[in-house]
N, C-alpha and C positions, 0 to 999 in steps of 0.2 A: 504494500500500500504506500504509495507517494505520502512525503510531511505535507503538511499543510500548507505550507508556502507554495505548492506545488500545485496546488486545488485551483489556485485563484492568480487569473491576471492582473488584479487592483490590490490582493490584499498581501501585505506581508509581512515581516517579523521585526520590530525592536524590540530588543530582550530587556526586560528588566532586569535588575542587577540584584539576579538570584542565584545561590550558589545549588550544585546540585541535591546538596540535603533540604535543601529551604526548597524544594522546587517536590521534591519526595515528599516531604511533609505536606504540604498545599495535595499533592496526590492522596495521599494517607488520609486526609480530611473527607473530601471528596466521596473514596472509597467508604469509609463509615457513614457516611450521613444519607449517602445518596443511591444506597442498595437498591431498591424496587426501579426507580429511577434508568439506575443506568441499566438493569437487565432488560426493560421495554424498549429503550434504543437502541441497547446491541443485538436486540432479537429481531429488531424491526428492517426491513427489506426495501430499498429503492423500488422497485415496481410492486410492493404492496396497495393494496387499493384501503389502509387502515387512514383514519380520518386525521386526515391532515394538523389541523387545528391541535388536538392532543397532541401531536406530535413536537409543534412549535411551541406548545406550553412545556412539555419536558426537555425542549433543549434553553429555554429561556432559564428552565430553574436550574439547569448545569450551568449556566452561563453566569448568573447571579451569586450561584454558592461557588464557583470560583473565585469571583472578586470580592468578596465577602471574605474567604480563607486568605486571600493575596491582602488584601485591604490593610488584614488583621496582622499580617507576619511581618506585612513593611511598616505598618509603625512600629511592632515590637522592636524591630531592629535599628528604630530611628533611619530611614529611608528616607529621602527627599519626596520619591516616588509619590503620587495617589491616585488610584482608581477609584471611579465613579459606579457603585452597581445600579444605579437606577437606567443606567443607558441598557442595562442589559432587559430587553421585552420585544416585541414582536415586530416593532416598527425598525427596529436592528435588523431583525432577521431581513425584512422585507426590504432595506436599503441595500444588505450586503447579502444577497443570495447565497454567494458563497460559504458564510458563517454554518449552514445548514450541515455540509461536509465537513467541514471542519470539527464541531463542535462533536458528531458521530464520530469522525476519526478518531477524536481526545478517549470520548464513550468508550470504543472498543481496544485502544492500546494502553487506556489508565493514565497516560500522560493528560492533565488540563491544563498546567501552568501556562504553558503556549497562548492559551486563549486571551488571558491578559495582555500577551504581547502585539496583539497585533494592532496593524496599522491600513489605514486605506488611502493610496498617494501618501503625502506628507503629513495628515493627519490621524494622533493616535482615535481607535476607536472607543476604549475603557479607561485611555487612561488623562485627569483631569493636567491641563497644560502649566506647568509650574509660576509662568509670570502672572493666573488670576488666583493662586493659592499659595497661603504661608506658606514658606518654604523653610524648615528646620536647618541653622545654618552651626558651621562645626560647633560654634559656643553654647546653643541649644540643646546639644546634642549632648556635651561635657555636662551640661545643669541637671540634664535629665539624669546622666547617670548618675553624678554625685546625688540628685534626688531622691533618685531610689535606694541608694546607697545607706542615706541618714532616715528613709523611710524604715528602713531593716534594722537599725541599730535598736539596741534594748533599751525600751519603752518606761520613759522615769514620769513619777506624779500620781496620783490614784484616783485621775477623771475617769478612768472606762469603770473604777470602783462605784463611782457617783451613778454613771448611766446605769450600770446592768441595776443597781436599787431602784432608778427612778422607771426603766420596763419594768421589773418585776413588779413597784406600786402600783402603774399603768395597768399591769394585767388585774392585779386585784381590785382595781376600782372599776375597772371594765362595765359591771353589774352592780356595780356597790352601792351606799345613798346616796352619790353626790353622782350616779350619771342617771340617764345611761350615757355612755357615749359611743358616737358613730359608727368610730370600726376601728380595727388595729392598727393606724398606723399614726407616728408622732414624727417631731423634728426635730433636727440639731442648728440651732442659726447663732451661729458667730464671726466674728472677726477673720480675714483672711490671716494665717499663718502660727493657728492657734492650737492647729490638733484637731482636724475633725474628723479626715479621715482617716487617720491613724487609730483616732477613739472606735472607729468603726470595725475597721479590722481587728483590732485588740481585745475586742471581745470574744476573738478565738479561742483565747487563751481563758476565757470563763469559762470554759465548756460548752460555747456556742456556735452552733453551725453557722456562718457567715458569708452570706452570698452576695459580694459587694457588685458594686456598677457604676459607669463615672459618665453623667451624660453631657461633659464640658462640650462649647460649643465646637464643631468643626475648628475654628479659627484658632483657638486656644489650645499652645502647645505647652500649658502646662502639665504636672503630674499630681498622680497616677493619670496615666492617659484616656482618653476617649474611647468607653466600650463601642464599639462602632454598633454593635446588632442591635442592643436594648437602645442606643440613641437613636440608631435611622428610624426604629419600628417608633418610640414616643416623643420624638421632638422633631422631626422632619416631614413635611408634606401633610402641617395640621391645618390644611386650606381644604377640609375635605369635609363632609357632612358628621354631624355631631355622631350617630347613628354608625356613620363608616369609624368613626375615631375608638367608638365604643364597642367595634367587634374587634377593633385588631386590639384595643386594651385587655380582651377577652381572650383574645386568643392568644396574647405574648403571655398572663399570668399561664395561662393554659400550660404552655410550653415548658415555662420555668417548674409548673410544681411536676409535671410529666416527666421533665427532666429531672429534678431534683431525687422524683421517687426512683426513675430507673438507676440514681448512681446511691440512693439508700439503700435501695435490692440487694447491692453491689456490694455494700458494708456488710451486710449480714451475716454471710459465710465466713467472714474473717474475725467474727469476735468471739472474743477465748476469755473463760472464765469466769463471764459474765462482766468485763469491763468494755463501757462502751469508749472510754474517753480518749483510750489511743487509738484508735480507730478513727474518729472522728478527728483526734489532732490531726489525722494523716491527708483526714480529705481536704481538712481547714489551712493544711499548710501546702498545697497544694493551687486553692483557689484563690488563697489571698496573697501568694505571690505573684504580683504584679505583669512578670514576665516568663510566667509557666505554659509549658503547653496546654496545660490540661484548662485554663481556661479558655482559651482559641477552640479547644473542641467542645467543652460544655455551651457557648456560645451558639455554636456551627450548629449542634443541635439540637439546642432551641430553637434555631432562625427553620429549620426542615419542619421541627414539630410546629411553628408558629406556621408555617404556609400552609400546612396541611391544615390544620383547626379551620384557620380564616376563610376555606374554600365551604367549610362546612355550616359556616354561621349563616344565616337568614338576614338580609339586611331589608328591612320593609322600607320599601314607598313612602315617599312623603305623604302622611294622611292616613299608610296602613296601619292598622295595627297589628301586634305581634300576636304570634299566636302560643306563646307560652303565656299559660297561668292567666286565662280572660280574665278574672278577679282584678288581676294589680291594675294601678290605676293606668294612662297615660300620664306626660310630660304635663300637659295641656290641664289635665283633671287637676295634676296637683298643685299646680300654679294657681289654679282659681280657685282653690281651699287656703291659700295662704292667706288671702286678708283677715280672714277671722283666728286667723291659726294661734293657738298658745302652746306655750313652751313646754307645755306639758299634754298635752295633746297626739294619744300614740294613734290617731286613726287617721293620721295623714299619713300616708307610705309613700316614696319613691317608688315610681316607675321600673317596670322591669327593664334588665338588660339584653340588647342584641349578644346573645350567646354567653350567659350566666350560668345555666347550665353545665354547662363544659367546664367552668370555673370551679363550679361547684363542685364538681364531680372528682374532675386533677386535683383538688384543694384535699379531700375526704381520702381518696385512695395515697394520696402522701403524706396524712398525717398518720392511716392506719402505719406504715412502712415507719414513721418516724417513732411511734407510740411505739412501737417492737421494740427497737436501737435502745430506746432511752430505760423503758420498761428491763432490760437485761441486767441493767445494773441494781441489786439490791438496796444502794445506801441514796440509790437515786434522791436527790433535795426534791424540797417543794415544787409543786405543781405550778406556780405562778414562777418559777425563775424562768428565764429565755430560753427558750431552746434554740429557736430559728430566728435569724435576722436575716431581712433580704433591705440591701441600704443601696438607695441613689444618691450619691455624691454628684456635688454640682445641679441639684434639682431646680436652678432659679428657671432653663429655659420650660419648663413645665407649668410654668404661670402668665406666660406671656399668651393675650387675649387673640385666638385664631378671628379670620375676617369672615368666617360662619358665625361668628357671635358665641362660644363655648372658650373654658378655658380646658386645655389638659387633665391640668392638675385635680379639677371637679369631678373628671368623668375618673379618672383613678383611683379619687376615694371613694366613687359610688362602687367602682369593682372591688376593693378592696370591700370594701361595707357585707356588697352581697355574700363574701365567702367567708365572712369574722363575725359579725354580727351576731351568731348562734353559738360561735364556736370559743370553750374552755381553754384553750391550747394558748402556750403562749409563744406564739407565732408572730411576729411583727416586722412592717414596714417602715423604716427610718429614711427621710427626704432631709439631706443636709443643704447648707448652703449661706451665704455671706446675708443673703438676703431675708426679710421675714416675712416676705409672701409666700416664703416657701413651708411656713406653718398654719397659712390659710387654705389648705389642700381641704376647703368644706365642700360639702357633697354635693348635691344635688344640682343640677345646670338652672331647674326652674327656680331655685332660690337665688336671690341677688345679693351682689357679692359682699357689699356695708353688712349682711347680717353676718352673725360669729356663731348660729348655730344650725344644725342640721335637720333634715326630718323629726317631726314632734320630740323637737327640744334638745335632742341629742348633742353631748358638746364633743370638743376637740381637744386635745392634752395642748398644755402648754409647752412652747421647746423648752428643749435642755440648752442649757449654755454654760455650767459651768466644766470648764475646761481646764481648769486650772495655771499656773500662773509662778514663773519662777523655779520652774521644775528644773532648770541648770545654772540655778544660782550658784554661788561660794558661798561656804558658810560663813558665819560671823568671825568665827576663829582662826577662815582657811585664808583670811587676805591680812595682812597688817592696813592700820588707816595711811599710811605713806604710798599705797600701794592699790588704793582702790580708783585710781583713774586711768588705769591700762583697759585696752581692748578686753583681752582675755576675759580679766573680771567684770568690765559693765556687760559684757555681750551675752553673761548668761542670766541677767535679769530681761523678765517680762515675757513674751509669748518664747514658745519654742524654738521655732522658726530659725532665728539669728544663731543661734547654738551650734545648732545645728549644719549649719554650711559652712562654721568655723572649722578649717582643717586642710581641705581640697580648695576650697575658694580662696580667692587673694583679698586681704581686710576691705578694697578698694569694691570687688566686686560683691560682697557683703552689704558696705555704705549704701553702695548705688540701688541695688534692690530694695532695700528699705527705704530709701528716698521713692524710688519709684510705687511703691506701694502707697506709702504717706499720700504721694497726689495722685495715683493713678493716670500718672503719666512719665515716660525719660524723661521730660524738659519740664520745667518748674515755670507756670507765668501766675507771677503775681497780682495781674489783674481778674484773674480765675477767683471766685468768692470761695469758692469750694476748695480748692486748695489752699486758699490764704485762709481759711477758717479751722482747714485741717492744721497747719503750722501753730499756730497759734496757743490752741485748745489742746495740744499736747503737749506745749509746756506751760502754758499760764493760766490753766483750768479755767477756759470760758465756760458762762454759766446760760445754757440753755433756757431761755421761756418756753415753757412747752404752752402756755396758753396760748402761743405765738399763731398763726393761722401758717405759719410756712415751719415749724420746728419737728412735727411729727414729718413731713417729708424728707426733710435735712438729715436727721438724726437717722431716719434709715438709712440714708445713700450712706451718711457717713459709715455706720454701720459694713455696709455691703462693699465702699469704697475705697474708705479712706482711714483704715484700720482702728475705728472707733471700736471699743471695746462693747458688747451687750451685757449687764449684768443680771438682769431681771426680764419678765415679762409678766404684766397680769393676766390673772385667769382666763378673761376673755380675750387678750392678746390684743386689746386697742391700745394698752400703753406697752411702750418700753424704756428701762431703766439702764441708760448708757454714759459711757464718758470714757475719759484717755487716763487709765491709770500709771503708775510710776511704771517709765519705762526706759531709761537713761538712755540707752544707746538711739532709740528711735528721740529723743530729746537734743540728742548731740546732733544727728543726720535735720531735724526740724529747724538746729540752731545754724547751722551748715548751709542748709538752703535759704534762710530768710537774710544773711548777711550774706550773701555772694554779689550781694553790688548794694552801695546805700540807697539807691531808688526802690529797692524789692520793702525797706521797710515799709519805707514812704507808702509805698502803695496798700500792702497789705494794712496797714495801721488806717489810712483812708474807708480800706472795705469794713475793716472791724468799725469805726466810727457809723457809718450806715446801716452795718448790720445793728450796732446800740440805738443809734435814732429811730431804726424801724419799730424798735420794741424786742427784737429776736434773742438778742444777747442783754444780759442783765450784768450792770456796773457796779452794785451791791450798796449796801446802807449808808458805807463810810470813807466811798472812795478805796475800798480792798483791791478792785481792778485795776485802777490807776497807779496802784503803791506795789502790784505786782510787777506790771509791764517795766515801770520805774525805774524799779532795784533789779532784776535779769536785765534790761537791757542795758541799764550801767554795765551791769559785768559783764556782759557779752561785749560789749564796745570796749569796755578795758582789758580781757586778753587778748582781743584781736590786735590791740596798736602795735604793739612787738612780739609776736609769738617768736618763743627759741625753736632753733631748728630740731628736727626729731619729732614732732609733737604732731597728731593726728589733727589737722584744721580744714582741709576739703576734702568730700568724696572721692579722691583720685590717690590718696595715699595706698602704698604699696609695700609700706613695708614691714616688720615685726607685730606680734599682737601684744607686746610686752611695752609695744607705746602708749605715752598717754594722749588719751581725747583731750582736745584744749579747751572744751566746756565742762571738766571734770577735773582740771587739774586743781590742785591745795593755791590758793589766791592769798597772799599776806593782808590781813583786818587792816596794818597800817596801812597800807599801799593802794588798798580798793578803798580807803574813806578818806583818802586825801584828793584820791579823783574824784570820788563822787562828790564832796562837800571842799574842796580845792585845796592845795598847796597848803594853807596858813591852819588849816584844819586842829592838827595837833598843838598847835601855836595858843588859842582858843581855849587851852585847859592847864591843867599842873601837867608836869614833867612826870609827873609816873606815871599819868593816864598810856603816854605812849610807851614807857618800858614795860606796862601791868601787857601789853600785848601783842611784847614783841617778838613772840614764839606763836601767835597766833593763827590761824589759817580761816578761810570760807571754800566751798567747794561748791554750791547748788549751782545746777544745770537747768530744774525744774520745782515747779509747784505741785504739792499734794495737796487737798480740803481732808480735812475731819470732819468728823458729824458728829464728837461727842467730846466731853472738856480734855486738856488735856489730864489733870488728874480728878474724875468724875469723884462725888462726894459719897462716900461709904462704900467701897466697890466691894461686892462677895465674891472676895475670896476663896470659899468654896463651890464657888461654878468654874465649872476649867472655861468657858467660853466667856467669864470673867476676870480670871487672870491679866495683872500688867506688867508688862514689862518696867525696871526701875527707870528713872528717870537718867541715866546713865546711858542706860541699852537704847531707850527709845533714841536718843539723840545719836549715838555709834551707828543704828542702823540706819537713820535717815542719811548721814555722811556716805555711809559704805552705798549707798545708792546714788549719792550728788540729789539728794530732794531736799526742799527749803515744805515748809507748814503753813498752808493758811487754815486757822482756827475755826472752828464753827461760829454761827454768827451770833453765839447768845455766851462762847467765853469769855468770862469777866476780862479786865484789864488789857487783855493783850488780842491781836490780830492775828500777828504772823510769829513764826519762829526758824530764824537760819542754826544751822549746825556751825559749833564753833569747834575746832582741833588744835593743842596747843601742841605742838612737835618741840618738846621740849624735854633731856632725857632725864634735868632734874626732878620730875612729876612720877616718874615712877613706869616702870618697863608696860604698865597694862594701859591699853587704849582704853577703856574704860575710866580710869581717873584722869582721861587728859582732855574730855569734852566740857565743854559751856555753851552758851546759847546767846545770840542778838535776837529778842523781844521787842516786838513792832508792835505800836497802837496807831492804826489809821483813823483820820476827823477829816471831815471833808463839809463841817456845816459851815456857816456864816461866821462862828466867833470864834475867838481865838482858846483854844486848849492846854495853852501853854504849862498851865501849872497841873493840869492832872497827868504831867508826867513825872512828877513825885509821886506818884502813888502804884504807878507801876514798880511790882518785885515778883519776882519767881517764889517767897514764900508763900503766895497764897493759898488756902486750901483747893481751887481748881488747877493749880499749877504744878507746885510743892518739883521744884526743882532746885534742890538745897546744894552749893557744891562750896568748896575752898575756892574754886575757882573765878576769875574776875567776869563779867560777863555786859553785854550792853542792852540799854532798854533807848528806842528808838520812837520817837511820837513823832510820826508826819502828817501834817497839820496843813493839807494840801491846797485849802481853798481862801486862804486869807492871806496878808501882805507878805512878801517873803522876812524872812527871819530864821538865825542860824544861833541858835546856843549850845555851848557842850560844859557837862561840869564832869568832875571827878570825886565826889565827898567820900571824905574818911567814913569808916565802919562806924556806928553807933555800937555806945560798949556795952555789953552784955546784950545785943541784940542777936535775935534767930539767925541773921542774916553774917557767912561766915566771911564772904567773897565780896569784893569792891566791886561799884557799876558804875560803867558808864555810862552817862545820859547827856542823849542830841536830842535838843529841838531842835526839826527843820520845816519849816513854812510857805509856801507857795511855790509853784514850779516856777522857776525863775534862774538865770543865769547867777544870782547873784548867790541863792541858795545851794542850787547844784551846777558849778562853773563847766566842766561837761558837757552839759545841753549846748554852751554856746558854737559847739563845733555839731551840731545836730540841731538847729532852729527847727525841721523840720517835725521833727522827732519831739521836741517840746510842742511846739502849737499842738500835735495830738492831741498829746497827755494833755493839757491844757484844758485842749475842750472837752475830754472826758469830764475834767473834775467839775469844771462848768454845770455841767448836767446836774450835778449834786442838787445846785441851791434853785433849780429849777422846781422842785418837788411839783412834777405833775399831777393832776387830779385822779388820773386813775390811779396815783401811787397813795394819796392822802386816803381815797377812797376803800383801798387793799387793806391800807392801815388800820381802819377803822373796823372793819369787819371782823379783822384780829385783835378786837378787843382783850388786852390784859396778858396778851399771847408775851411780851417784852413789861417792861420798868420804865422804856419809853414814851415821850409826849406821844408822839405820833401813834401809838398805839392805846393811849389814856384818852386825852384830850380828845374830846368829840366835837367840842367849841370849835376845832380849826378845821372844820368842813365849812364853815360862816367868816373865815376869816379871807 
């Protein structure tokens, strides 16, 4: 028999760049999946009179599960390459007659690879032309592998400890008094680079079957990569009727549990002793490796058993109805029961599904299969722990609204509904994703999308999100404080992520990725609000209005975008509780990008000003926003003037991780309050004030908020999740991180709190007796506060930060004439108080106060007009005031007269 080249005048061969085991394997696939298949066309005879049509449907599905196995092996291998399977149908056949021979040739010698090769003239026929498709270039290609690489490494933190609790309560509340709810499946939505899919996978290791799937878009060459089959089958060509989208949803679960039962079958024979759980490591470790064959073939078929199902489903007519189960309502019935419908209301049903059935059925014969596995083992745990996870990573394109008017995501959880609904087992669907539409997967199409619950009343789990946080930190003990502004140590605080590509990657391309992430873009423009708000609020905790009309949209994208952290969600999932926790290295990359030219302040400082006048961001009681920006962007401007060489100061650095960040480095107290408050500064007081701290250091990079005193009154002591740290430790770990304190808004005396470190060897070898603390009181009203800055002391009982040590108390007094006082007063004798303080009053933003600004005019008018805003007190802020009656000690919260004033 002639090759194929040989068949055809027009058509012939560019090889793809497959070797001959990669070309065996694509055969090997082929072979298993496509049994019945291939014997009807190798049995079948050119001058047969057998009906045509069948004929061109069995070589269409050779032609598609070719490129489907090719599809699948060139990405594994990171291949430029990509094949298109949807070219593969009838109107192929019918343009390339030849393909006909061809594809019987492949049939009958077992060779298919070929198929993807070819070409017709100069154009490929399968395969998609590389200038309108990302193209994976060698750097992509190193990302991926080091990706995978730190994907495998041993899994530190006890978030998949938190999830597998929060399915197993899931399944218990399933039926309990606080549902019912829907159906089995929940969500994970956090931050990019937090751990979600790893948490997903790592559930292996609970003892849980885990059948992951990654439906990133085409475009996105991020890892784990793109399952192609589960993506083509739910996220591509959903321009098709609600009806049509609801039999292939029907037929791809179909597949999966059909599949899943015949490879449980498969476990059976091999468990000895009654232990299921090596057995099941074996399958788990197998699926969940990323770049295993056995998923390529688990896939392969599914995508056979998914065509077979889809040809058997019934798709009715627009108008028809279905002929399962007359009883169930229509779309249409149930939609026009909603106006009256209550939430508890169980005689509103959903509408049946185009091929529920079959769901049904696959769902029932593989949990009988799964009940065997798990039932073998005696000591088997509770009934509600997980057994099965089936998890979509990347779920966000699954919520984007088709132009039939249906989301995905709706018709997924009604199939998911039909086959859970009744069922004990604890079986579950997990949709992860940056975004939180991806926790609104509510049911029913005919219900609109603002509601948050399902047929009669039914609700939704709330996502999970905690992830945890710090899982490759240094311990307290493993850094000395001289030594905590090196790479190495900031990079293992905060998400995983950065940790993690410490090793194989170069410091520079570490920075750059987390920059790139920060704005969701290479290139930084600071006339971008969304990037200039992401900058910002991860060092200088902007304070979100959520009453804002634009804050609940912001806060998601940030969420989804811009590496905003999710910490909460409520029950019904309309709010969420987010913000930019301590996370120094992304603080340093934040402080990097907003000082790469002084115009980027300018501008970003202009957006922040718009975004506060709109009402969206909030400047707080006392001017605390203004006194934040203030003092970071002092120090930011004062080590950039001479940075010594060696020192990590742009994204492009390349060299050691034993360098240090230069918004981390130890800052001399003398040296940064002479710029900030000028030259004559120390001049202004007794001569001790400047030797009491001349071993002194500052290090903040970023702002933390509290939400509770610093030393809260009476704390129990016998609640372990009331335990405190001394006032010692608190202050050591805020340094070992570079975080500076702003106070909650009702602690007595003080605002903020910086970390002081005295590197002095006199004090004693422990870093622990060598910290003290600068104590901030911000005033931002009309008069002047000048003397309640004798009243600030660290004895107080919300404070009670007692040391030998000398320390500063700081009143900025931002909104009245400028004025600069410093004193140094001796110790009163036999007073609590063991340590001398020093005390600045500093007065209006003004050159004259802090000399500084005069080289950043810019930069002052800001702040300026923030503080402005103070003695504005708008109506709707007197009005806020007043509703919280008694809530403060506050006029503004007393006085009701000043609604008449």
């Amino acid at each position: 028999m002639p090759d194929s080249t040989s068949t055809s005048q027009d058509l012939s061969i560019t090889p793809l760049p497959l070797t001959l085991q990669q070309r065996d394997e694509i055969d090997r696939v082929l072979l298993k999946t496509s049994g019945r298949i291939l014997k009807s066309i190798s049995e079948d005879k050119e001058d047969t009179t057998s009906d045509s049509d069948l004929l061109d449907n069995a070589l269409v599905s050779i032609m598609e599960r070719t490129l489907w196995a090719a599809s699948r092996l060139l990405e594994r291998e990171h291949l430029k390459e990509k094949l298109d399977p949807d070219m593969a149908h009838e109107e192929t056949l019918q343009k390339h007659p030849q393909l006909r021979e061809i594809v019987r040739h492949a049939c009958r010698t077992r060779s298919f690879s070929h198929i993807a090769d070819l070409i017709a003239g100069n154009a490929a026929i399968f395969q998609i032309p590389q200038a309108s498709d990302p193209v994976r270039s060698s750097q992509d290609e190193d990302l991926s592998d080091f990706l995978y690489d730190s994907f495998v490494r041993p899994y530190v933190g006890k978030a998949v400890d938190g999830f597998y609790e929060y399915l197993k309560n899931n399944n218990m509340e399933f039926r309990g008094p606080h549902g019912p709810y829907y159906a089995k499946f929940c969500s994970i939505v956090q931050s990019s680079g937090t751990g979600k899919s790893r948490l997903m996978i790592e559930l292996r290791n609970k003892g849980v079957i885990v059948l992951y799937m990654n439906l990133r878009d085409r475009s996105d060459l991020g890892f784990p990569m793109r399952d192609l089959v589960p993506a083509h089958i739910l996220t591509e060509n959903t321009d098709c009727t609600a009806a049509e989208y609801t039999a292939r949803c029907c037929a791809f679960f179909t597949a999966i549990f059909q599949t899943l039962q015949e490879d449980l079958n498969g476990i059976l024979p091999r468990l000895r002793s009654g232990k299921s759980d090596p057995v099941i490591k074996s399958w788990n470790d197998q699926m969940c490796n990323m770049r295993s064959n056995a998923r390529d073939e688990f896939f392969q078929k599914v995508h056979s058993r998914y065509e077979e199902t889809l040809t058997k489903i019934k798709i009715p007519n627009p108008g028809e109805k279905t002929d399962v189960n007359p009883a169930a309502p229509t779309a249409e019935e149930t939609t026009a029961k909603l106006g009256s419908m209550s939430l508890t209301d169980e005689k509103i049903r959903a509408p049946k599904l185009e091929g529920e059935s079959f769901v049904m059925t696959s769902y029932n014969n593989m949990l009988m299969v799964l009940q065997r596995i798990l039932t073998e083992n005696k000591d088997q745990v509770s009934n509600h722990d997980p057994k099965l996870v089936i998890a979509f990573d990347e779920a966000h394109p699954l919520s984007k609204m088709s132009t039939k008017g249906f989301r995905p995501s709706h018709i997924i959880g009604r199939t998911i509904n039909c086959y859970s609904k009744n069922s004990d087992a604890s079986v579950w669907v997990v949709f992860a994703s940056t975004t939180s539409q991806v926790a609104d997967f509510s049911a029913p199409k005919s219900i609109h999308d603002s509601l948050r619950v399902a047929v009669a009343g039914q609700l939704l789990y709330p996502p999970y999100t905690r992830l945890g946080w710090d899982q490759n930190a240094d311990s307290l003990s493993g850094t000395s404080a001289n030594g905590v502004a090196s790479f190495d140590h900031i990079v293992g605080f905060g998400r995983p992520l950065w940790k993690s590509l410490v090793g194989k990657r170069s410091i520079s391309e570490v920075l750059e990725l987390a920059a790139q992430k920060l704005c969701k873009s290479i290139t930084f423009d600071a006339n971008d609000a969304n990037q200039a708000l992401a900058i910002l609020s991860q060092r200088f905790g902007l304070d979100i209005c959520l009453g804002h009309p634009d804050a609940v949209s912001y806060l998601e994208k940030a969420v989804a975008s811009y590496l905003r952290i999710c910490f909460s969600t409520t029950e019904d999932r309309m709010w969420s509780f987010t913000g930019y926790p301590s996370e120094p290295i992304l603080s340093c990359v934040a402080a990097m990008i907003l000082h790469r030219t002084p115009s980027d302040v300018n501008f970003v400082l202009g957006i922040l000003k718009k975004k506060i006048d709109g009402g969206m961001v909030e400047i707080g009681q006392s001017g605390e926003l203004a006194s934040r920006l203030l003092l970071l962007l002092a120090k930011d401007l004062f080590v950039r003037k001479d940075p010594p060489n060696g020192v990590i100061w742009d994204l492009l650095y390349n060299g050691s991780g034993d360098a240090e960040l230069i918004d981390c480095r130890k800052v001399s107290v003398i040296d940064f309050l002479e710029y900030l408050f000028g030259q004559t500064f120390w001049s202004r007081t007794v001569k001790e004030a400047k030797a009491a701290f001349q071993h002194a250091y500052i290090n903040f990079s970023h702002w933390v908020s509290m939400t509770e005193f610093i030393s809260p009154p009476v704390p129990d002591q016998t609640d372990a999740d009331s335990l405190r740290c001394s006032p010692e430790e608190w202050t050591l770990r805020h340094w070992h991180r570079t975080s500076a304190v702003q106070c909650c808004h009702l602690q007595p005396l003080v605002d903020k709190m910086i970390p002081i470190y005295f590197d002095d060897p006199t004090r004693g070898p422990e870093d622990l007796s060598r910290v003290s603390q600068i104590f901030i009181s911000d005033k931002a009203g009309k008069n002047r506060h000048e003397y309640d800055l004798g009243s600030v002391t660290r004895t107080h009982d919300s404070i009670q930060c007692l040391s030998s040590l000398p320390y500063i108390a700081l009143l900025l007094d931002l909104n009245v004439e400028p004025k600069l006082t410093v004193t140094f007063p001796e110790k009163e004798p036999y007073h609590i108080e063991t340590g001398r303080c020093l005390r600045i009053y500093a007065s209006g933003i003004s050159e004259s106060t802090f000399p500084f600004l005069s080289q950043h005019p810019e930069v002052a008018s800001q702040l300026r007009g923030l503080v402005s805003r103070q003695k504005e007190a708008p109506s709707q802020t007197i009005l806020e005031a007043l509703v919280k009656f008694g809530s403060t000690a506050r006029l503004r919260n007393l006085q009701w007269e000043l609604q008449d004033a």
